[in-house]
KEKE-3310 file (N, C-alpha, C; in steps of 0.2 Angstrom, whole numbers, plus 5000, padded with zeros to 4 digits):
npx = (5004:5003:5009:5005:4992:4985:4981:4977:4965:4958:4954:4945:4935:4928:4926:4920:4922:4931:4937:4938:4943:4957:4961:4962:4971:4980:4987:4985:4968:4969:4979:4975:4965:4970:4978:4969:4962:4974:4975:4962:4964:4977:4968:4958:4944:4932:4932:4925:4908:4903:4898:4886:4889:4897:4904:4900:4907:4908:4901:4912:4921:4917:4922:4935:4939:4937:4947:4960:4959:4961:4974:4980:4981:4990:5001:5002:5004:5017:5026:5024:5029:5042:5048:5047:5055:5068:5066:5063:5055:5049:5038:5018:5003:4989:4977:4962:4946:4933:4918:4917:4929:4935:4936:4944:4952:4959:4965:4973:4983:4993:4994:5002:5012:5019:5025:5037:5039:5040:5041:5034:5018:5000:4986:4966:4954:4936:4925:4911:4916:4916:4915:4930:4936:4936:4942:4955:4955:4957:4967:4964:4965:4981:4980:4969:4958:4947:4933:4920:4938:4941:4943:4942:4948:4950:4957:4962:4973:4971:4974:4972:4970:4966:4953:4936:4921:4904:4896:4879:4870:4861:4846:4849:4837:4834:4826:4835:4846:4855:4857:4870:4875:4869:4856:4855:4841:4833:4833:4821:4809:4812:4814:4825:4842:4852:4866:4865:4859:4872:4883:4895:4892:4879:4875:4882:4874:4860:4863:4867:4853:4845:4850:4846:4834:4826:4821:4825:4817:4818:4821:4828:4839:4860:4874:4885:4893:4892:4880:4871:4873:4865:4853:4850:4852:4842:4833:4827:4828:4838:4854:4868:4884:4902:4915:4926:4922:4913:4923:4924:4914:4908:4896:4881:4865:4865:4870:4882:4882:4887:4883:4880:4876:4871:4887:4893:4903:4917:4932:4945:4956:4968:4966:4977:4982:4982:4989:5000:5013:5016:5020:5037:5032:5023:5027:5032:5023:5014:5023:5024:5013:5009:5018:5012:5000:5004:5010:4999:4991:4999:4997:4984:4975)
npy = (4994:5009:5028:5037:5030:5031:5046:5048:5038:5045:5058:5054:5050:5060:5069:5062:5057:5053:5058:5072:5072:5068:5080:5089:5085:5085:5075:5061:5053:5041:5037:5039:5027:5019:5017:5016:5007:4995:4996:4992:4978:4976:4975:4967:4972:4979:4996:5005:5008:5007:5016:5025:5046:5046:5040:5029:5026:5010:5001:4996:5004:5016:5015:5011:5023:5032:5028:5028:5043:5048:5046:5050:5062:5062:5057:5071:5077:5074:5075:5089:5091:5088:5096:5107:5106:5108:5118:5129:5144:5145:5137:5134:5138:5128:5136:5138:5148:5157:5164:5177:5181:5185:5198:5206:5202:5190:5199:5207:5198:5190:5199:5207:5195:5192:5200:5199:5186:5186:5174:5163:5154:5155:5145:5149:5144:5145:5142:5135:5132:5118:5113:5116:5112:5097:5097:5101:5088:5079:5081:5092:5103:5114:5122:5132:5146:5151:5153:5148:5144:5128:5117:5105:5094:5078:5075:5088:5102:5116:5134:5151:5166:5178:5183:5191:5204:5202:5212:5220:5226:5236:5246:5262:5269:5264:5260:5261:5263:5276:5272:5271:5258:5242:5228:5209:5206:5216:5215:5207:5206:5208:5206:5193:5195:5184:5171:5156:5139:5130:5138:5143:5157:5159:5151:5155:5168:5159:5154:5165:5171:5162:5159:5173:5171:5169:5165:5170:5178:5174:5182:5183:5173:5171:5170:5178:5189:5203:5203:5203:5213:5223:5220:5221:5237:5240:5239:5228:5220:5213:5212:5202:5202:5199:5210:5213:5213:5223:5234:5244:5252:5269:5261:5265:5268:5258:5256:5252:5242:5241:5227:5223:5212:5198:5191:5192:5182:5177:5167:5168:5159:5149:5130:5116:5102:5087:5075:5073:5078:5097:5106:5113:5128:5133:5129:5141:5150:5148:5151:5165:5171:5168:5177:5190:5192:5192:5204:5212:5210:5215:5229:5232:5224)
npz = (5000:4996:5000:4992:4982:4995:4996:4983:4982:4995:4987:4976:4986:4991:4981:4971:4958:4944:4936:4941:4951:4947:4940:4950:4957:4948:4938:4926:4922:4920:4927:4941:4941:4940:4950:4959:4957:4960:4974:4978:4975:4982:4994:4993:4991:4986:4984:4978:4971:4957:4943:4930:4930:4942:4957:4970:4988:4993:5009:5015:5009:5013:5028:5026:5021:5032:5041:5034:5034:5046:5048:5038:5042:5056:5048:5040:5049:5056:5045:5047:5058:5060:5049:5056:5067:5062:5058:5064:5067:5055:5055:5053:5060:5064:5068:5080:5084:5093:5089:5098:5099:5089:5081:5089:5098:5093:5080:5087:5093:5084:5078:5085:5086:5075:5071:5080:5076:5061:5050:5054:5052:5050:5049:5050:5060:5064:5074:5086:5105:5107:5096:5090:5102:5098:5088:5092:5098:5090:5081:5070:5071:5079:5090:5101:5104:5117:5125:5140:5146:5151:5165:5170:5160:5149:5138:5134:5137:5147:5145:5156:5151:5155:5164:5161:5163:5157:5151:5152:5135:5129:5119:5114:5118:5128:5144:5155:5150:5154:5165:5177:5182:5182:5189:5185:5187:5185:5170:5169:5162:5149:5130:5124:5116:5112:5109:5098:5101:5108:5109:5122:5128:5129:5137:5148:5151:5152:5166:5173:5173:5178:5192:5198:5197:5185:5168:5153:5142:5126:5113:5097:5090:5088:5078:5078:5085:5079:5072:5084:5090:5081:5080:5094:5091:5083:5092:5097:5106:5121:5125:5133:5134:5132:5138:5130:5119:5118:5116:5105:5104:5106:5099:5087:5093:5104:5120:5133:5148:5163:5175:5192:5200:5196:5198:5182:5171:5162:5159:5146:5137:5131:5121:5124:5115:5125:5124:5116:5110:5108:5092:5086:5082:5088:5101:5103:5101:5110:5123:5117:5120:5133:5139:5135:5138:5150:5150:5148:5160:5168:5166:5169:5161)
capx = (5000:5007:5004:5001:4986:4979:4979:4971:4961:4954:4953:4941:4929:4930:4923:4914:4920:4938:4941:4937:4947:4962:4963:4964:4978:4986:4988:4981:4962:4969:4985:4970:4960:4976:4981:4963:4962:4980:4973:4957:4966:4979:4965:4955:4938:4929:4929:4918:4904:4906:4889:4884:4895:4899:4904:4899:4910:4905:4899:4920:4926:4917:4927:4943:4941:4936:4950:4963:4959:4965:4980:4983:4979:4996:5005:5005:5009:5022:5029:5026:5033:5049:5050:5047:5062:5072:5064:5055:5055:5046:5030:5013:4999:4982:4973:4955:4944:4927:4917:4918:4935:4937:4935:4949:4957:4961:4970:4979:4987:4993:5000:5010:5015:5021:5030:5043:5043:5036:5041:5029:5013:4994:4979:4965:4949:4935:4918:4909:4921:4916:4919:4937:4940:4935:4946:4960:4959:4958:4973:4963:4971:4986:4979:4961:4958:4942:4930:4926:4942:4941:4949:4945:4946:4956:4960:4964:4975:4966:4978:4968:4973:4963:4945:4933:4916:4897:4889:4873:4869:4856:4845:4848:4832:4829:4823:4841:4850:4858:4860:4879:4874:4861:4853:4850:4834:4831:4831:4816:4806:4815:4817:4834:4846:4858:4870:4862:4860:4880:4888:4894:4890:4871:4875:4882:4868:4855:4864:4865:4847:4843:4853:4843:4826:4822:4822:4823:4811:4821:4816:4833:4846:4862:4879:4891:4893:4889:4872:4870:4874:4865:4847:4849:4853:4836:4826:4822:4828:4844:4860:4874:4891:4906:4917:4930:4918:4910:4929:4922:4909:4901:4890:4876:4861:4867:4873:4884:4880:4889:4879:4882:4872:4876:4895:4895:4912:4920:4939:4946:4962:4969:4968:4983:4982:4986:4990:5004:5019:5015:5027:5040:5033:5018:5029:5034:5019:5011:5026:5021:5005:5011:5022:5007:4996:5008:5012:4994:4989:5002:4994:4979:4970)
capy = (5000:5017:5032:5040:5026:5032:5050:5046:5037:5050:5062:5053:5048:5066:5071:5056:5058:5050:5065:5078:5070:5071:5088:5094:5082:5087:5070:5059:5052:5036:5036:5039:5023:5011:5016:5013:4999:4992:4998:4988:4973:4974:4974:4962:4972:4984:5001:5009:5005:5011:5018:5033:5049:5047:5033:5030:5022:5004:5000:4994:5009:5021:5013:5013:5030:5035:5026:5032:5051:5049:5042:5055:5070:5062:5059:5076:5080:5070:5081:5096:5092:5083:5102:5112:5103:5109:5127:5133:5150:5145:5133:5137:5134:5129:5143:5141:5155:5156:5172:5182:5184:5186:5204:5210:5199:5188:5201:5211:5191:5189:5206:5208:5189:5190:5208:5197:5182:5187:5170:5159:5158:5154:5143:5151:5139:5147:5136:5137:5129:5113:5111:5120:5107:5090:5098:5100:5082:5075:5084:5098:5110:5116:5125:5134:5152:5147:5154:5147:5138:5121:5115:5098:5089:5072:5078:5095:5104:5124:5137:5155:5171:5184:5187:5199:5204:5201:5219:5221:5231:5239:5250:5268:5274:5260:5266:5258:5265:5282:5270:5266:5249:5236:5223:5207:5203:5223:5213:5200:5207:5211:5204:5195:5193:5177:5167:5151:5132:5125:5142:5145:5163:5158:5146:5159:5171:5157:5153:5169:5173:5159:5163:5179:5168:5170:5163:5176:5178:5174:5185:5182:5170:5173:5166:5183:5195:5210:5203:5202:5221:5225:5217:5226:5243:5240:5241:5221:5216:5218:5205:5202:5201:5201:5218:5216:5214:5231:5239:5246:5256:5269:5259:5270:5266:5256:5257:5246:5245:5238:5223:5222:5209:5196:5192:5189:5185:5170:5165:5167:5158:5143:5124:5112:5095:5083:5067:5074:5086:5102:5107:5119:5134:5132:5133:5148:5153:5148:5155:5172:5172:5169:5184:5195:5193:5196:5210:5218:5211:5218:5237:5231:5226)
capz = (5000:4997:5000:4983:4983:4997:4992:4976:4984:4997:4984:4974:4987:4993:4975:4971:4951:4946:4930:4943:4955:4943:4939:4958:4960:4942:4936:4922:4924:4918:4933:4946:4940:4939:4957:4966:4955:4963:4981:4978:4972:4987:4999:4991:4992:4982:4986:4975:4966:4949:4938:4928:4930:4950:4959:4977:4991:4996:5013:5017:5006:5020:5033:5024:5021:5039:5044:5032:5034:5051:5047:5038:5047:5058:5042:5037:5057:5058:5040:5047:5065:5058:5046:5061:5073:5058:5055:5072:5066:5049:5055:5051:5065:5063:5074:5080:5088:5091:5085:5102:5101:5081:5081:5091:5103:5089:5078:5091:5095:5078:5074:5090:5085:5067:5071:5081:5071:5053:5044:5056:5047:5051:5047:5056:5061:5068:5077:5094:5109:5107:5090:5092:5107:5095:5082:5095:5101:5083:5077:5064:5072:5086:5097:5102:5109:5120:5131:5146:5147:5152:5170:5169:5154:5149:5132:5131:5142:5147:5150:5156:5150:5159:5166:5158:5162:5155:5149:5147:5130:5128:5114:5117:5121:5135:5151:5160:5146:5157:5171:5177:5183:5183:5193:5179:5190:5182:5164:5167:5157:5142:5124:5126:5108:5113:5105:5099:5106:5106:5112:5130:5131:5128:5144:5154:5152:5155:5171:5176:5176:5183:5198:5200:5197:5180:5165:5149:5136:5119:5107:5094:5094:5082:5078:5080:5089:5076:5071:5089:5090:5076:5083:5099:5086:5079:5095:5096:5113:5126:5125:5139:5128:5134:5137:5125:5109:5117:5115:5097:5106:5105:5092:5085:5096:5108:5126:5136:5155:5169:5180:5196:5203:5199:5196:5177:5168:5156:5156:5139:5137:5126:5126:5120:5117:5133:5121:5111:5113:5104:5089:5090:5080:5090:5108:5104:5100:5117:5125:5117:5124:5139:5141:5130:5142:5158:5151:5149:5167:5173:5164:5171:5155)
cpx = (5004:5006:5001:4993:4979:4976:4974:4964:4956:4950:4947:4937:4927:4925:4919:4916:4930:4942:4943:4945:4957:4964:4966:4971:4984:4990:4984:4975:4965:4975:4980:4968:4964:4977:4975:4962:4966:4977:4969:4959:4972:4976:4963:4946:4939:4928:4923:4913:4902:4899:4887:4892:4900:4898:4906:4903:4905:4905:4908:4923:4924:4923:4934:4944:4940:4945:4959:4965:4963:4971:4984:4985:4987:5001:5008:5006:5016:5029:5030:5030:5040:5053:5053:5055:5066:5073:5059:5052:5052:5040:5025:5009:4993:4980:4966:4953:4937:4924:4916:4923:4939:4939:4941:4954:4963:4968:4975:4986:4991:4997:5005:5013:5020:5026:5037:5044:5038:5037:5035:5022:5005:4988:4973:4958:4944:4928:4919:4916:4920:4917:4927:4941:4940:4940:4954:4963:4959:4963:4970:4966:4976:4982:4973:4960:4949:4940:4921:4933:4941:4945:4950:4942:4952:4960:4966:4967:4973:4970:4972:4973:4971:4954:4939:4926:4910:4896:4882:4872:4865:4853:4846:4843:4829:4829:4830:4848:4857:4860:4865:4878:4868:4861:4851:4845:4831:4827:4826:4812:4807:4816:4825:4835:4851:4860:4864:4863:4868:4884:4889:4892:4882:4870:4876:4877:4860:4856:4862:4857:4843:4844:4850:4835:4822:4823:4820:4819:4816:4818:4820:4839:4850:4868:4886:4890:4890:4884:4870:4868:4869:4855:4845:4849:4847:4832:4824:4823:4834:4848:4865:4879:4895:4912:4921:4927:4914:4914:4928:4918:4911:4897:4883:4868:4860:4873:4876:4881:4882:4884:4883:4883:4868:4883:4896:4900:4911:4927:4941:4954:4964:4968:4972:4980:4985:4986:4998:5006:5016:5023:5031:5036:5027:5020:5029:5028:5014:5014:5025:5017:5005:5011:5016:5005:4998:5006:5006:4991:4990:5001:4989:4974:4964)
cpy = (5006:5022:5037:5037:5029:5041:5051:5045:5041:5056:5061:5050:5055:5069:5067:5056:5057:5056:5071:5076:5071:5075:5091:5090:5082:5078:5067:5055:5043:5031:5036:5032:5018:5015:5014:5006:4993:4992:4992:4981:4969:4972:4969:4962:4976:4991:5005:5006:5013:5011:5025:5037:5048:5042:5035:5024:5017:5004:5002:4999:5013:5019:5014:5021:5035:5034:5030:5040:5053:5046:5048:5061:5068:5060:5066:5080:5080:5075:5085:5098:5091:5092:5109:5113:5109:5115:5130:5137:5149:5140:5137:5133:5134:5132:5143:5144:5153:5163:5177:5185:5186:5194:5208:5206:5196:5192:5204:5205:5193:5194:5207:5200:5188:5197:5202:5192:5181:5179:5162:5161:5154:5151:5145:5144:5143:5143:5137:5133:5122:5111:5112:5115:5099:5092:5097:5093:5077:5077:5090:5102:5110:5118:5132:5139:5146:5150:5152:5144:5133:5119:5109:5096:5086:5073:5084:5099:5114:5126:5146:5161:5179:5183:5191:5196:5203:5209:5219:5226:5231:5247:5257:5273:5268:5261:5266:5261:5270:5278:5268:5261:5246:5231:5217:5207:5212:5220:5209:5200:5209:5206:5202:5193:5190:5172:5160:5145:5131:5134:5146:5151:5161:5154:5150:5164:5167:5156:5158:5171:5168:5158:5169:5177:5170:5168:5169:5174:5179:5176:5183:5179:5170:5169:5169:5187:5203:5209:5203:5210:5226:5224:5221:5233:5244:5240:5233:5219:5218:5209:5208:5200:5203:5207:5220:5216:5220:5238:5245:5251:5263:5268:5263:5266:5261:5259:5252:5249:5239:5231:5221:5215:5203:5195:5190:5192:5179:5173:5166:5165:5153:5137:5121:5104:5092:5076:5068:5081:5092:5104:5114:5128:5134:5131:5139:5153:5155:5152:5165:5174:5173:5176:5190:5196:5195:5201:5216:5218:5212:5228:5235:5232:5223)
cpz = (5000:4996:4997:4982:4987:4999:4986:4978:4990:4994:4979:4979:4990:4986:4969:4962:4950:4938:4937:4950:4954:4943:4944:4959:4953:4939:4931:4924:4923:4926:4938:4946:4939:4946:4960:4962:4959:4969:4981:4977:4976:4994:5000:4991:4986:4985:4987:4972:4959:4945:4936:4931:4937:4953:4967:4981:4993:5004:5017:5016:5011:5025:5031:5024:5029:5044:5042:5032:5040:5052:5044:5039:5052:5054:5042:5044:5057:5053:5043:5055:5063:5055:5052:5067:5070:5055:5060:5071:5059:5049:5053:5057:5063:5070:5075:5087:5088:5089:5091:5103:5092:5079:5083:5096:5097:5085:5080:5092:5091:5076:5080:5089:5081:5067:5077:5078:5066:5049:5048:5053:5052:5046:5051:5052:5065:5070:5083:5099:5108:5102:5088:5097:5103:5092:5084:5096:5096:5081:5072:5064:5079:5090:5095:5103:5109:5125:5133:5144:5153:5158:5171:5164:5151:5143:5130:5138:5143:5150:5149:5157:5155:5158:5163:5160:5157:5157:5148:5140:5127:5121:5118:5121:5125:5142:5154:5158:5149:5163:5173:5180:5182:5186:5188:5182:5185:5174:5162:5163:5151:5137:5123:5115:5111:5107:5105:5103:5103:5108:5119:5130:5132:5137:5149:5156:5154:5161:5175:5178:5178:5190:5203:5201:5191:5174:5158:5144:5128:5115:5099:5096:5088:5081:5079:5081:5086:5074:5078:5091:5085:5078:5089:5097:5087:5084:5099:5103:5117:5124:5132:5131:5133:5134:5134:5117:5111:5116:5110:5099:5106:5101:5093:5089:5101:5116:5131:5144:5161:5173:5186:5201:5196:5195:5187:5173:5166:5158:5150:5141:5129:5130:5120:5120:5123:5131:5119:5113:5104:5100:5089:5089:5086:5100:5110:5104:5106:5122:5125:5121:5130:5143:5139:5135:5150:5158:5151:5154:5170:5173:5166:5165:5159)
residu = (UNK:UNK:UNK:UNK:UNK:UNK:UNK:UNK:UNK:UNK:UNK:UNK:UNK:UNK:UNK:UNK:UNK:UNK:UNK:UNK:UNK:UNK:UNK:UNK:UNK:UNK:UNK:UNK:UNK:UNK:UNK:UNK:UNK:UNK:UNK:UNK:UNK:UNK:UNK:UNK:UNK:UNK:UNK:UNK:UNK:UNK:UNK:UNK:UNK:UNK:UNK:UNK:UNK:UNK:UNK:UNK:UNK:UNK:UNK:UNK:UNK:UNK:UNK:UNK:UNK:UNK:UNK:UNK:UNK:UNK:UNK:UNK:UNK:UNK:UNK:UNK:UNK:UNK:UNK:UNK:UNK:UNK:UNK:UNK:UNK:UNK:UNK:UNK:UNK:UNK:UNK:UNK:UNK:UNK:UNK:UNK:UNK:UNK:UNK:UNK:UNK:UNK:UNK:UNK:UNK:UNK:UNK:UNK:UNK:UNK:UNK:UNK:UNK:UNK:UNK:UNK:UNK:UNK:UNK:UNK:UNK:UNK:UNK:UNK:UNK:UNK:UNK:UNK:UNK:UNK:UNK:UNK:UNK:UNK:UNK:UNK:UNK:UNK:UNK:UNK:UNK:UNK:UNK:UNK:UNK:UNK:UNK:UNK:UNK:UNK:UNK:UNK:UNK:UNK:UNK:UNK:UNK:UNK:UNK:UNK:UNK:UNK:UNK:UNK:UNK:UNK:UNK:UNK:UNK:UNK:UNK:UNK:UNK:UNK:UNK:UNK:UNK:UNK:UNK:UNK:UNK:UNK:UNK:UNK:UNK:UNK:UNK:UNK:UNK:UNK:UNK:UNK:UNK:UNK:UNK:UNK:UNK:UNK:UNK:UNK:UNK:UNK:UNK:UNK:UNK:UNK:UNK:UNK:UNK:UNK:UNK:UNK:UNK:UNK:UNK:UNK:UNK:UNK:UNK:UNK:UNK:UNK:UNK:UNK:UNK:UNK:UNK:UNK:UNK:UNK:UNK:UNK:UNK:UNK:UNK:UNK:UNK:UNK:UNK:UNK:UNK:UNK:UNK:UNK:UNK:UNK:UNK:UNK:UNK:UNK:UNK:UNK:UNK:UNK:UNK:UNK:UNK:UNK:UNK:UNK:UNK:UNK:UNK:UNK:UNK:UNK:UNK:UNK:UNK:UNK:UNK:UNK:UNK:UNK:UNK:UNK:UNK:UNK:UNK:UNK:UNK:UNK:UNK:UNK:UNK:UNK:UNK:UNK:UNK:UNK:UNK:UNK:UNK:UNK:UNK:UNK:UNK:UNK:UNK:UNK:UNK)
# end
């Protein structure tokens, strides 16, 4: 079996079609259909089943291909770690975010990152924490920004950057609008605009107002932050957000407003795999971060 073979061969079950297949891999339609051939013939199954334009994996070919994808997801690890030992200063990391920290956390990293070592490079990845934390423990990518951060989990190792509060934010012309704090129990009657089902902030705001004795009246639920902003703009409801995506403020018809009662905050930090040594460009990288965030919670960001 080699590994050309199973190239090939995941290329076309991936595109279901053995010309198109080709093309992406710059090779003849005829060199494709003699290596799954040989593949098929050292296994002693059938992959595919073969009819009209598009040919669909057989019951075994799903499996093989499940099984080989992940093989070589540590393959092309294994490549990029072996390059990296050899060039630490020249990795590329796969980088996932989720969308509350896209906006500014994210670029601020990246640009104070690349200003001292420009020749390291980025894949970015972006999905809610749980999908960011699967991705992590499968190898899709290095390493997560993540919030909450995670304190016990058997996979993935949670390091915690700094603290930040929950704003409420509210349309401009709402009665609480001029108020410098609020009570959530204030908000029970209001139109909330929250993250959808699968993203924590959505959790920590149901927490919280259950805490207080209430449960909110979901008027809008969304997937990022500036449709989020954007809903509350127009008048439709109130949202809690976290106080570094209200940094951008003062947005036009909107007001942030402190809560006091009760304590709401998130973690933002990273998680690392806890199976496998992370590669070099990607020490350094944590290392950075490290120091990054010292250094602004020692200016009391």
């Amino acid at each position: 079996m080699e590994l050309r073979q199973i190239k090939y061969f995941i290329k076309v079950a991936e595109l279901e079609h053995v010309s198109e297949a080709a093309a992406e891999l710059h090779v003849a339609q005829s060199a494709v259909s003699r290596q799954i051939a040989n593949l098929e013939n050292e296994l002693g199954v059938k992959l595919f089943l073969r009819g009209g334009r598009k040919i669909q994996l057989t019951p075994v070919g799903e499996i093989f291909l499940e099984r080989v994808k992940s093989a070589m997801v540590e393959f092309e690890k294994a490549e990029r770690e072996i390059y990296e030992y050899l060039n630490p200063e020249s990795g590329n990391i796969r980088l996932g975010f989720p969308t509350s920290l896209a906006a500014k956390t994210l670029p601020n990293v990246i640009s104070a990152f690349r200003k001292e070592h420009p020749q390291i490079g980025f894949q970015l990845y972006q999905g809610t924490v749980s999908e960011l934390t699967e991705a992590v423990i499968s190898g899709q990518i290095d390493i997560a920004f993540v919030s909450p951060v995670p304190s016990h989990h058997e996979e993935v190792k949670g390091h915690i950057f700094f603290t930040e509060k929950m704003m409420a934010l509210l349309p401009n012309n709402h009665e609480f609008a001029n108020e410098p704090y609020l009570r959530l129990v204030q908000l029970r009657y209001e139109p909330f605009v929250i993250f959808r089902q699968g993203y924590h902030i959505r959790e920590i705001i149901m927490k919280a107002c259950s805490q207080v004795g209430f449960q909110p009246r979901i008027a809008f639920e969304g997937e990022d932050v500036d449709t989020i902003k954007g809903l509350v703009s127009a008048g439709l409801g109130v949202s809690l957000l976290p106080e570094i995506t209200l940094n951008d403020l003062p947005m036009r018809d909107t007001k942030p407003v402190e809560i006091i009662e009760p304590n709401v905050s998130r973690t933002v930090g990273i998680i690392l795999p806890s199976n496998r040594e992370v590669a070099p460009s990607e020490q350094v990288f944590f290392q950075f971060l490290q120091s990054y965030y010292e250094r602004l919670n020692n200016f009391g960001y």
